[in-house]
Backbone bond lengths (Angstrom), bond angles and torsions (degrees), N, CA, C in turn:
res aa  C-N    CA-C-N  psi(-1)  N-CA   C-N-CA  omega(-1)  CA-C   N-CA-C  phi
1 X - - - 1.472 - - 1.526 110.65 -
2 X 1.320 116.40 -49.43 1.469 101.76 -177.14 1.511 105.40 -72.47
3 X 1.022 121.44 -29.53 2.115 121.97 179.03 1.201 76.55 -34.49
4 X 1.503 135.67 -76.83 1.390 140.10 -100.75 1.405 97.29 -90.67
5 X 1.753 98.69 -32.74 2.004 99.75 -171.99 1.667 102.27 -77.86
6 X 1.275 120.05 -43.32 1.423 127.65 164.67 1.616 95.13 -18.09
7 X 1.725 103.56 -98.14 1.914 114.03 -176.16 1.355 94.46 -24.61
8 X 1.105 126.28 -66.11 1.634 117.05 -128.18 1.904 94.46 -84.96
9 X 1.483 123.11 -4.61 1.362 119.80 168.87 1.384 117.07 -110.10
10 X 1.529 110.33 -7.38 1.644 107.81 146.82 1.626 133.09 -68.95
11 X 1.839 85.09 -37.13 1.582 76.02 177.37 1.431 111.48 -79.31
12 X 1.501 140.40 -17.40 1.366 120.43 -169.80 1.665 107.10 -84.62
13 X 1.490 110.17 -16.82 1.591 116.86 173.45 1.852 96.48 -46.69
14 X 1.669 105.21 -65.97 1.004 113.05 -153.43 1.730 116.84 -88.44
15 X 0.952 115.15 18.44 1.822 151.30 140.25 1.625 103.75 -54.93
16 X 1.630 90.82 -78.95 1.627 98.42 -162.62 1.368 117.27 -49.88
17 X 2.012 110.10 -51.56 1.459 108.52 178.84 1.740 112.40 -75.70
18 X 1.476 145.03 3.03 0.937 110.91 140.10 1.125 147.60 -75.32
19 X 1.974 105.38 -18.54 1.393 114.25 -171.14 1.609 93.60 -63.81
20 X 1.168 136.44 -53.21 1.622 162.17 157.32 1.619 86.13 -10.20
21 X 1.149 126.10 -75.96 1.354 118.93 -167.55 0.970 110.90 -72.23
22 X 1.812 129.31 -46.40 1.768 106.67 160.17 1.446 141.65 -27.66
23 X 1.727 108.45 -46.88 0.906 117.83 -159.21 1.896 103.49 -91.88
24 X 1.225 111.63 -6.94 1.093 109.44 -176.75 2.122 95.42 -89.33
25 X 1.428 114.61 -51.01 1.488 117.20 162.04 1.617 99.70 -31.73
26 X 1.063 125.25 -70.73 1.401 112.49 -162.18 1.365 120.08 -52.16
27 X 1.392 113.47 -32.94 1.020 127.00 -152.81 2.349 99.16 -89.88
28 X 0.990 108.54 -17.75 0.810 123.17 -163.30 1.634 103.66 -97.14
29 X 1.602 122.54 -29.74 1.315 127.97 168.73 1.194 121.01 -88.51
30 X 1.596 122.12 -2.92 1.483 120.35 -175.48 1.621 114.85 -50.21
31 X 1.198 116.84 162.14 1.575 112.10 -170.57 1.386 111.66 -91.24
32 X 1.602 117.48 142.16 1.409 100.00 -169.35 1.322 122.03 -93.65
33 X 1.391 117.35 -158.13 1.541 109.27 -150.95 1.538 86.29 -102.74
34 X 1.632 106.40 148.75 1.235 114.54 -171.12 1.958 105.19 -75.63
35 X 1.186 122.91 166.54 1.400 116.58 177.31 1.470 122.09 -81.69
36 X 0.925 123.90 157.35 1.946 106.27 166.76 0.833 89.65 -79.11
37 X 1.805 103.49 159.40 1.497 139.84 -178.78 1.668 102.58 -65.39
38 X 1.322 111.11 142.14 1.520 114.28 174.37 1.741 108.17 -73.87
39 X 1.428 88.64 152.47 1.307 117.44 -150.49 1.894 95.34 -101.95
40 X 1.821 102.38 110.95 1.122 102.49 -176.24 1.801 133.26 -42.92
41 X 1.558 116.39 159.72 1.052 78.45 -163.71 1.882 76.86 -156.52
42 X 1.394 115.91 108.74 1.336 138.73 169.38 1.245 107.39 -43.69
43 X 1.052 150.63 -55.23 1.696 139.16 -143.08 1.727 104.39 -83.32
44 X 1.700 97.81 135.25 1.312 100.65 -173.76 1.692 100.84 143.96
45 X 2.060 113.96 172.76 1.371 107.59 179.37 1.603 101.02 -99.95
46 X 1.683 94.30 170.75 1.589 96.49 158.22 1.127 94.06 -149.29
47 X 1.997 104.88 -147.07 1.335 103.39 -142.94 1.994 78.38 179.68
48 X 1.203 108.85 136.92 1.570 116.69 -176.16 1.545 99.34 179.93
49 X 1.876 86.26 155.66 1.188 121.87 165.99 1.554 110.97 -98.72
50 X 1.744 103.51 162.56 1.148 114.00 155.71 1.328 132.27 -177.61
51 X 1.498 116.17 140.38 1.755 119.27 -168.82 1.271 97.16 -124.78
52 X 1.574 92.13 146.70 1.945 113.26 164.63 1.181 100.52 178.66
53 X 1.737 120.01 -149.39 1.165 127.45 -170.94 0.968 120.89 -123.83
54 X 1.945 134.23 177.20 1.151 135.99 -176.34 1.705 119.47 -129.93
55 X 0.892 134.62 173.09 1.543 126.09 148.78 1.204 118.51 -164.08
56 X 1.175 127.87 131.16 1.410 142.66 -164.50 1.550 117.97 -120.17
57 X 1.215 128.52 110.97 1.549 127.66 -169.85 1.577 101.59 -130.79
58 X 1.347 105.16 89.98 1.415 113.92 171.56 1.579 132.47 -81.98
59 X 0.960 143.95 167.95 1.528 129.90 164.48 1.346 104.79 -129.89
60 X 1.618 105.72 163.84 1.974 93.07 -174.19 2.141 83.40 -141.84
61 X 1.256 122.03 -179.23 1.099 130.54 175.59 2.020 99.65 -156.72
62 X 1.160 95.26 141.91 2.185 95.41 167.40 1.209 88.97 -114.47
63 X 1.344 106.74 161.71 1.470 129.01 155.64 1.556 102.82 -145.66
64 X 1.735 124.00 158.40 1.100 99.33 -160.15 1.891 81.19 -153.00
65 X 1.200 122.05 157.80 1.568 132.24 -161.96 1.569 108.49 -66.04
66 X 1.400 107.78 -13.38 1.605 114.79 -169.13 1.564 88.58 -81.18
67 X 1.042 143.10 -16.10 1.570 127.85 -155.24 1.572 121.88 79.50
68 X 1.229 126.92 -20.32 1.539 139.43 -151.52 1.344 86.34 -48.57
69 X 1.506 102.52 155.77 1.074 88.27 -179.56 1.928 89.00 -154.13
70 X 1.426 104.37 121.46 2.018 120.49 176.16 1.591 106.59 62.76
71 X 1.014 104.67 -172.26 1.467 112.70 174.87 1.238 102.30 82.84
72 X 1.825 100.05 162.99 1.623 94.60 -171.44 1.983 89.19 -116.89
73 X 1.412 112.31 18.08 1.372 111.64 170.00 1.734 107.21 -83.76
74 X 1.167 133.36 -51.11 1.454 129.31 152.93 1.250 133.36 -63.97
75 X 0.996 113.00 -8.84 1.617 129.81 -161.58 1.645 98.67 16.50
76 X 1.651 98.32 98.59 1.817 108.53 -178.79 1.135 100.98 -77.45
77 X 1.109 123.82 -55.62 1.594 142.87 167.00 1.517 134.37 -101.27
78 X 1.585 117.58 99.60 1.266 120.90 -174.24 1.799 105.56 -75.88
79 X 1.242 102.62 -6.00 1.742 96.45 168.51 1.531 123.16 -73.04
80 X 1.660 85.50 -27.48 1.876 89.89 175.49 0.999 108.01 -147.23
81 X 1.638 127.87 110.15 1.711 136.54 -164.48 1.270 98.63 -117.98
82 X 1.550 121.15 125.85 1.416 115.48 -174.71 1.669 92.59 -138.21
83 X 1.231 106.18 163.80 1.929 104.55 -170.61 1.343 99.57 142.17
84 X 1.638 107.03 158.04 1.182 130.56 167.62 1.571 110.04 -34.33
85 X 1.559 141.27 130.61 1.716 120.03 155.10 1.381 106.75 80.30
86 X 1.177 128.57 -0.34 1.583 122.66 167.99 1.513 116.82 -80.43
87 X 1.038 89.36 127.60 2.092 93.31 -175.90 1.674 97.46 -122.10
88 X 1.317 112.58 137.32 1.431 126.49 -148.76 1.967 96.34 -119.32
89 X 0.946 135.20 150.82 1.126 140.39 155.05 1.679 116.66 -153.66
90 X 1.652 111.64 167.84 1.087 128.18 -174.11 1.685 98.62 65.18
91 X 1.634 104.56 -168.12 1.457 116.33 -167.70 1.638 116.78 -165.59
92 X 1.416 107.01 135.57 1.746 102.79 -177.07 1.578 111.44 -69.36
93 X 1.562 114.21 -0.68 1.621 116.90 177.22 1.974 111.74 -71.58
94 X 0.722 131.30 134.54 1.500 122.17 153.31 1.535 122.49 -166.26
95 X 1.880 93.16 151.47 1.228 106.06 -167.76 1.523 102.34 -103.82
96 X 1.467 113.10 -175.28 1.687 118.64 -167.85 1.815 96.61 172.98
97 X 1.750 105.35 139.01 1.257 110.46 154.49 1.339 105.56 -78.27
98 X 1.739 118.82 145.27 1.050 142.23 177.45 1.384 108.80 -117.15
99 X 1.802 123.72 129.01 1.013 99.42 -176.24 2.327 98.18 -153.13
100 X 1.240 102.72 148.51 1.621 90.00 172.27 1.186 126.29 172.33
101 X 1.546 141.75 -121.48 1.568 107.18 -174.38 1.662 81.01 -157.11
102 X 1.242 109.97 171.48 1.606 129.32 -177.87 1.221 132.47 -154.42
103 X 1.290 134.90 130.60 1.388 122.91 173.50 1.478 129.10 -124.60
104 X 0.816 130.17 165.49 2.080 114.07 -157.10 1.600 102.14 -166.28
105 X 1.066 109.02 176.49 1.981 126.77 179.13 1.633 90.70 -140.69
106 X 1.300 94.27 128.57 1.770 103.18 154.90 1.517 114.21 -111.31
107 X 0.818 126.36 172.34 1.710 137.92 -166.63 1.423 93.78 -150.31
108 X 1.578 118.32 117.18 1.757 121.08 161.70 1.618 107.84 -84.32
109 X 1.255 123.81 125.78 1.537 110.95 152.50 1.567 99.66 -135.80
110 X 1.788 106.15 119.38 1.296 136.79 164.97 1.996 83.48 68.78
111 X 1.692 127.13 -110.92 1.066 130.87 -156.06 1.660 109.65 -105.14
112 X 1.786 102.22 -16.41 1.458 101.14 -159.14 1.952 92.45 -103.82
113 X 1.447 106.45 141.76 1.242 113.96 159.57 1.440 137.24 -123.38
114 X 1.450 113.92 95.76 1.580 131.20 154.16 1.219 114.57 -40.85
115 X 1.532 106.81 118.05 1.488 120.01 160.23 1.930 123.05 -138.27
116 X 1.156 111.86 -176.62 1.401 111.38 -178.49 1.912 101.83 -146.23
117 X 0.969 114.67 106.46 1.668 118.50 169.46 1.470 99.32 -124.76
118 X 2.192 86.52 152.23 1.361 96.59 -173.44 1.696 92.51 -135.73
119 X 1.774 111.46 120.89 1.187 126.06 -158.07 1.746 117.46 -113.35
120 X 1.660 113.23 126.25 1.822 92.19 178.46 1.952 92.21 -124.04
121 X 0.769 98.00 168.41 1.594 126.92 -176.40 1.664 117.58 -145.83
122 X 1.546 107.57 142.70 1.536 122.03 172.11 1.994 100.24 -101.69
123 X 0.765 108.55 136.54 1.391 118.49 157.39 1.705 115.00 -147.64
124 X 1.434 114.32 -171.22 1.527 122.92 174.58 1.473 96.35 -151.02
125 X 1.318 110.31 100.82 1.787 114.25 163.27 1.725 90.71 -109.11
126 X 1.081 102.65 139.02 1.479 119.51 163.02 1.438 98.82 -163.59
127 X 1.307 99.45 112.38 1.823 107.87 151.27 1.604 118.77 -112.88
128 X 1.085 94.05 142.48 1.422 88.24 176.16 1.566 100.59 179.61
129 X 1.763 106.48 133.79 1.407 151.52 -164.09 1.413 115.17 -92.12
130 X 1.414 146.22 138.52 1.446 159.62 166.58 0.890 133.31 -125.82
131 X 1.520 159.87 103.92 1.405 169.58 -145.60 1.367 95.18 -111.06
132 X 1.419 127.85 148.63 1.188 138.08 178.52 1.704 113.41 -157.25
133 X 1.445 101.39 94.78 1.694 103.85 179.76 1.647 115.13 -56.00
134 X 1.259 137.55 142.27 1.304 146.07 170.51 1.543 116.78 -125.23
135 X 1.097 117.92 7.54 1.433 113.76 -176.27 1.465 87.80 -135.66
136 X 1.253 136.49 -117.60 1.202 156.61 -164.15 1.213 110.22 -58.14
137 X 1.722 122.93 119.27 1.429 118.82 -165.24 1.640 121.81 34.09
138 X 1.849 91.07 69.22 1.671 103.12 -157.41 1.949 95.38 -74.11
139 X 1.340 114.54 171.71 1.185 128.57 -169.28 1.640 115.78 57.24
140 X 1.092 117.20 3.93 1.545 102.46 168.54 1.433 120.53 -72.37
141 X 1.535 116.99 149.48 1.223 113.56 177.80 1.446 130.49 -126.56
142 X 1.095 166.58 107.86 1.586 151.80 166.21 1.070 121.81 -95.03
143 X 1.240 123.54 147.78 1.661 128.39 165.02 1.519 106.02 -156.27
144 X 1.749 89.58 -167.52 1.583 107.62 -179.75 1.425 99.73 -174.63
145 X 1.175 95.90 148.83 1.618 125.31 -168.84 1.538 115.36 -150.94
146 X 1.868 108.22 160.38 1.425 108.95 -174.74 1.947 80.87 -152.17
147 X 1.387 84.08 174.88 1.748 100.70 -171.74 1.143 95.75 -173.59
148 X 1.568 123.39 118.60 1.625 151.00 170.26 1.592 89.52 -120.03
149 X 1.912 89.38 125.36 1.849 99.33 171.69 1.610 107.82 -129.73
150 X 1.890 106.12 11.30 1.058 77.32 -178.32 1.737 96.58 -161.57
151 X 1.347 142.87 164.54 1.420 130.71 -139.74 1.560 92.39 -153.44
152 X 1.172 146.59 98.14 1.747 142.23 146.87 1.589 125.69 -85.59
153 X 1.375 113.25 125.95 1.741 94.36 171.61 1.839 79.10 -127.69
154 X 1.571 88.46 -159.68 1.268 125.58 -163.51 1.957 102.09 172.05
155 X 1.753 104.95 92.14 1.141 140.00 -170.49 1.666 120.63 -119.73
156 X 1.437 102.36 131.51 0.929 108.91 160.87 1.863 141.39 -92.82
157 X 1.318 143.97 157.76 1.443 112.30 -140.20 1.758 91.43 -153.55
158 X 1.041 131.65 111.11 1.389 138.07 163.10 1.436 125.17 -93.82
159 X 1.152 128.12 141.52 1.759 124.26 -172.21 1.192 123.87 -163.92
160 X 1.342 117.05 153.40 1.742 118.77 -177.45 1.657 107.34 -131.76
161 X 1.957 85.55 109.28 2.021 96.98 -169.91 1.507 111.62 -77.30
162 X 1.052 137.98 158.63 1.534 163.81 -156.59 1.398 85.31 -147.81
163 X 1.213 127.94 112.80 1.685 131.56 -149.86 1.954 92.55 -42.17
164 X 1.029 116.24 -70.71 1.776 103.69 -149.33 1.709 88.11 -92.30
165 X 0.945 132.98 -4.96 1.924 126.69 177.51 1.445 118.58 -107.82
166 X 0.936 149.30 124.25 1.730 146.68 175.66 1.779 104.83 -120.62
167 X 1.147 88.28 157.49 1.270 105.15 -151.21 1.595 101.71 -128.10
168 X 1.656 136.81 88.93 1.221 115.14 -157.73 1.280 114.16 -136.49
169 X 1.731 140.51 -179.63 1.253 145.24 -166.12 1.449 92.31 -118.61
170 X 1.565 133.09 172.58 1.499 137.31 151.84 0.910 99.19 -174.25
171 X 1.956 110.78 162.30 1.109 116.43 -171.22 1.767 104.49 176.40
172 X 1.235 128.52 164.14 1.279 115.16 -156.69 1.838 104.51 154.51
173 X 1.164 100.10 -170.93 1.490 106.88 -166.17 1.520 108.13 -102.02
174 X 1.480 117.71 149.11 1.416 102.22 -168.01 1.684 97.17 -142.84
175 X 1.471 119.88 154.42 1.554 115.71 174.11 1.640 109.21 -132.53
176 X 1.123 115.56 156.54 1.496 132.91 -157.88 1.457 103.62 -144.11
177 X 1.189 126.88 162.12 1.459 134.54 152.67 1.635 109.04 -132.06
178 X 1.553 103.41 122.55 1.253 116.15 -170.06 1.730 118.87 -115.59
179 X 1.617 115.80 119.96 1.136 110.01 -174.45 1.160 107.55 -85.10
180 X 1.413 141.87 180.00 1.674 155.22 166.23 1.417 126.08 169.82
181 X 1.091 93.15 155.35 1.888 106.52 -179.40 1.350 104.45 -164.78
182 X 1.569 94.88 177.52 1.799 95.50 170.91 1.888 86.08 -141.53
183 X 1.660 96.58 -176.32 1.852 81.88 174.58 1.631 83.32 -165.13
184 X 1.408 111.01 170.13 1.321 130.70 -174.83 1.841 93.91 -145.81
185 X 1.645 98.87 131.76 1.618 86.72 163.38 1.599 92.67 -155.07
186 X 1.710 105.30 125.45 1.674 117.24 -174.90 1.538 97.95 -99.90
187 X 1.342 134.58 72.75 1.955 101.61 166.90 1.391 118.74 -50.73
188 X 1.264 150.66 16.80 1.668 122.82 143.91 1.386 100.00 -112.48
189 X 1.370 123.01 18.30 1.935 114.86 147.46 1.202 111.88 -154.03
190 X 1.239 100.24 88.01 1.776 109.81 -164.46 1.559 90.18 -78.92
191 X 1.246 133.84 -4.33 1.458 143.35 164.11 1.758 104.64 -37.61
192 X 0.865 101.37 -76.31 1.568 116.72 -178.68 1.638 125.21 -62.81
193 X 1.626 96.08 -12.65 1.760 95.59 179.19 1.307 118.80 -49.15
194 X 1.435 138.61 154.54 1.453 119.07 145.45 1.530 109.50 -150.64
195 X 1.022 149.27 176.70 1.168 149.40 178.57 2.250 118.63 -154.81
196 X 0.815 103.60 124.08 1.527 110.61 -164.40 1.701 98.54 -124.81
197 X 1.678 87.96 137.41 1.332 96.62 -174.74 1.761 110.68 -139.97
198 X 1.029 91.82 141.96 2.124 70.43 -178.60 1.939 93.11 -151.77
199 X 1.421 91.35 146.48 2.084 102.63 168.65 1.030 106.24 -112.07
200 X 1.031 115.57 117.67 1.922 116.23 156.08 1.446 144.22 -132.53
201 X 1.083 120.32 135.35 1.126 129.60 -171.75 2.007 121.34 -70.39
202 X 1.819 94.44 102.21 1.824 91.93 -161.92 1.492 93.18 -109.70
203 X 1.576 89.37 157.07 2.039 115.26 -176.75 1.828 78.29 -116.89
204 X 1.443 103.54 137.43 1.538 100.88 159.33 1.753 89.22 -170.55
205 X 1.296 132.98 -164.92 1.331 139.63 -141.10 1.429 109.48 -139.72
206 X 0.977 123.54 155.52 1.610 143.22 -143.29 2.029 110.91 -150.28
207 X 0.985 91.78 115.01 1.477 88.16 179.19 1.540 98.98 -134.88
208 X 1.702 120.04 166.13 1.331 117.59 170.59 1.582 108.65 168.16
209 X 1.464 95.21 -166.99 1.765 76.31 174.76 2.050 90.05 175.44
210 X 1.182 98.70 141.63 1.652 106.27 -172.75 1.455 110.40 -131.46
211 X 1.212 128.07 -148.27 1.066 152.01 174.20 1.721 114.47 -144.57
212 X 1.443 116.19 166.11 1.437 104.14 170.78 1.769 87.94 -168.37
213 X 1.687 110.01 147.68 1.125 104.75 -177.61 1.603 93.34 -156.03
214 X 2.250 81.99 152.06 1.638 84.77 -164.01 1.387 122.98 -97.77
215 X 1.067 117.50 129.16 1.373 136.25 -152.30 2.015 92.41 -80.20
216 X 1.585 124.87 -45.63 0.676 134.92 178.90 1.426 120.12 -129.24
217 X 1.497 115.15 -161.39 1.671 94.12 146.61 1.352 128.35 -90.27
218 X 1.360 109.24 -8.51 1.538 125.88 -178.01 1.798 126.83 -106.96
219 X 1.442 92.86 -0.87 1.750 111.82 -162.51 1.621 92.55 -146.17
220 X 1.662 106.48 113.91 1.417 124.59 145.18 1.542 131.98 -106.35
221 X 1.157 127.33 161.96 1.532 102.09 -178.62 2.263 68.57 -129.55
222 X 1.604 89.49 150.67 1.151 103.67 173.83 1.562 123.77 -129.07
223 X 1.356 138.45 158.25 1.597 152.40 161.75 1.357 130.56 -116.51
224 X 1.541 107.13 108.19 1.403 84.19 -172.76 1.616 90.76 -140.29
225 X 1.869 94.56 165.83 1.640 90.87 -176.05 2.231 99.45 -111.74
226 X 0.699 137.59 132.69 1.781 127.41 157.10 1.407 112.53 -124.64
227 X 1.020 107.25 154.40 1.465 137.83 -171.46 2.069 107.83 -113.72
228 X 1.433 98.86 110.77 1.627 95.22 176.68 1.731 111.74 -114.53
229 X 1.135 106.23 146.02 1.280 121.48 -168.78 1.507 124.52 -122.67
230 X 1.310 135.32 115.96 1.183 130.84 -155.62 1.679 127.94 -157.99
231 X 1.566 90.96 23.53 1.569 109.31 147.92 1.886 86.66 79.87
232 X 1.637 91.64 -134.52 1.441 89.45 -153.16 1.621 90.58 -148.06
233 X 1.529 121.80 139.09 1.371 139.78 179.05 1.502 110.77 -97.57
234 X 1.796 109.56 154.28 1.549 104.33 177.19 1.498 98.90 -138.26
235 X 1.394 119.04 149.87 1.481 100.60 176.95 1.690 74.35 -156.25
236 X 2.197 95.22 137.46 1.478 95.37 -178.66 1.605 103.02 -127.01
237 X 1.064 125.93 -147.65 1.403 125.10 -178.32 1.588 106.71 165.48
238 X 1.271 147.49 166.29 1.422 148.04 -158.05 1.696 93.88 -158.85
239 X 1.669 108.90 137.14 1.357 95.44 170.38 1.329 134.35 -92.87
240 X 1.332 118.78 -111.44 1.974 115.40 163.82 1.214 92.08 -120.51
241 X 1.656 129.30 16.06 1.818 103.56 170.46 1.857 91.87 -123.43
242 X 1.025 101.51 25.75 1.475 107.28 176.33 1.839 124.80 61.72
243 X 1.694 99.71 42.29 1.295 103.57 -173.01 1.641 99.98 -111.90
244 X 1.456 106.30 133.12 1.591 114.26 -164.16 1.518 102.25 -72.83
245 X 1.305 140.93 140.79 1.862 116.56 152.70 1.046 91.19 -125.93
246 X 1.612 115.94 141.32 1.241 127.14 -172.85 1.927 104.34 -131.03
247 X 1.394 133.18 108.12 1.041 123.23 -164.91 1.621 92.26 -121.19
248 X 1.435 97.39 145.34 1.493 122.64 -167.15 1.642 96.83 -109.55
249 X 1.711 105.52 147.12 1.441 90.44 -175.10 2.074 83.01 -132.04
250 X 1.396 105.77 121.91 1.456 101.40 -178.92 1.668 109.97 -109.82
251 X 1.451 103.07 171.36 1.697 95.46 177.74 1.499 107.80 81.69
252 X 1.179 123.35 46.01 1.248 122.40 -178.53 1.760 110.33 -78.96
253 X 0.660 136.60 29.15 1.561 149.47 169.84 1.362 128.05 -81.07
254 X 1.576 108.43 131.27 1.486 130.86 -166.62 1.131 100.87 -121.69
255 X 1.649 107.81 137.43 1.578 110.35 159.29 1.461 103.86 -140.15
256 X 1.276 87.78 143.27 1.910 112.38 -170.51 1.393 103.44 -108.73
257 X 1.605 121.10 146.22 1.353 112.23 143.51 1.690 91.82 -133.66
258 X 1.162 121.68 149.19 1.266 139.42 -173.79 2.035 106.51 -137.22
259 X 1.432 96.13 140.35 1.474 116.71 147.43 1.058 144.08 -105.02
260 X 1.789 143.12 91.55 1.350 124.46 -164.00 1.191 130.09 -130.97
261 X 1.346 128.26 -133.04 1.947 118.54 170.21 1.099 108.88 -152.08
262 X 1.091 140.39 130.09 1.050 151.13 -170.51 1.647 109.45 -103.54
263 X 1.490 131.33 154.40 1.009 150.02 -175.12 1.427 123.40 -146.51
264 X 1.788 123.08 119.25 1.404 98.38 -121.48 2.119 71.21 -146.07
265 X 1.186 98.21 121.74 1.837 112.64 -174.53 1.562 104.92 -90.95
């Protein structure tokens, strides 16, 4: 009997310390814990497209050396012809798809991201307005018109990321080339016609601010809205009785909103 209690308390010793060592094996192969996902991370170049729209609502005024002054018998101002029989068409408002490509550097530090992109675009704004007398010195006509086809900045860009979305301000210097004129044409005093036209090359300023979010680590699609600014145009001309008209075109301002994609090295 005691042999028997001896065996029978060796073997449960030697029960216990293997289950003991099983359970410590098991415990020792469990699978480990997966990592969190890496934590986006802005700094670096890219490279993007982008399409949307524009609208441009300019105003223009003439004044001209004679003094004249309203009426649609001098026509002082072909920007604004008012009178008996004047029939008006077109408009200094206009819209246009805007569309084009960009490339930039961001810099991450801790939440905020510094960058610098330099952006061009095609569009077609042209507005442009016509007065047409029908009663009194019938068939005369005046107007004025402008046409922007094309949009450059070079911006700077500040932001605060939400790991894969940023959220940012920009703003910077921007250049345009802007056409304009105004025109007068009398057939029973083609004396007095004149028509003025001028191109120029404008620097004016860019502000705005979007969002952009990352689609991948290499693919964002972005939104952004800017505002361009570009002072004020003059285009003059003199006729054959030696009267100057000089028409001012003010409100030179663009606003964009665009959708695009970004591509990110």
């Amino acid at each position: 009997m005691h042999s028997f209690r001896t065996h029978l308390l060796a073997t449960t010793a030697m029960l216990a310390l293997s289950g003991g060592a099983y359970a410590a094996d098991l415990a020792v192969k469990a699978p480990p814990v997966a990592p969190p996902p890496p934590v986006t991370n802005w700094t670096g170049f890219y490279a993007g497209l982008q399409i949307g729209g524009a609208s441009f609502d300019p105003s223009c005024h003439t004044t001209n050396s004679a003094g004249f002054v309203g009426g649609f018998d001098d026509f002082a101002d072909p920007c604004f012809v008012e009178g008996e029989g004047v029939q008006h068409s077109g408009s200094l408002s206009s819209g246009s798809v805007i569309g084009g490509g960009k490339i930039g550097y961001d810099w991450q530090w801790n939440k905020v991201v510094f960058g610098v992109v330099g952006e061009f675009d095609w569009t077609h704004l042209n507005p442009s307005t016509q007065s047409t007398v029908n009663f009194f010195d019938a068939g005369t006509t005046a107007g004025a018109s402008e046409k922007i086809q094309w949009l450059a900045s070079a911006r700077g860009r500040v932001g605060w990321a939400f790991d894969n979305v940023l959220f940012y301000a920009t703003g910077g210097v921007a250049w345009t080339q802007i056409k304009a004129g105004a025109n007068l044409s009398d057939p029973l005093d083609p004396d007095v016609s004149w028509s003025s036209q001028t191109s120029t090359n404008k620097t004016g300023a860019v502000a705005g601010g979007g969002f952009e979010y990352r689609v991948t680590q290499n693919v964002s699609v972005v939104g952004e809205l800017l505002w361009y600014g570009f002072g004020t145009v003059s285009a003059s001309a003199t006729n054959t009785v030696g009267t100057t008209y000089t028409t001012q075109f003010n409100n030179q301002d663009i606003l964009t909103g665009t959708l695009g994609v970004n591509w990110r090295f």
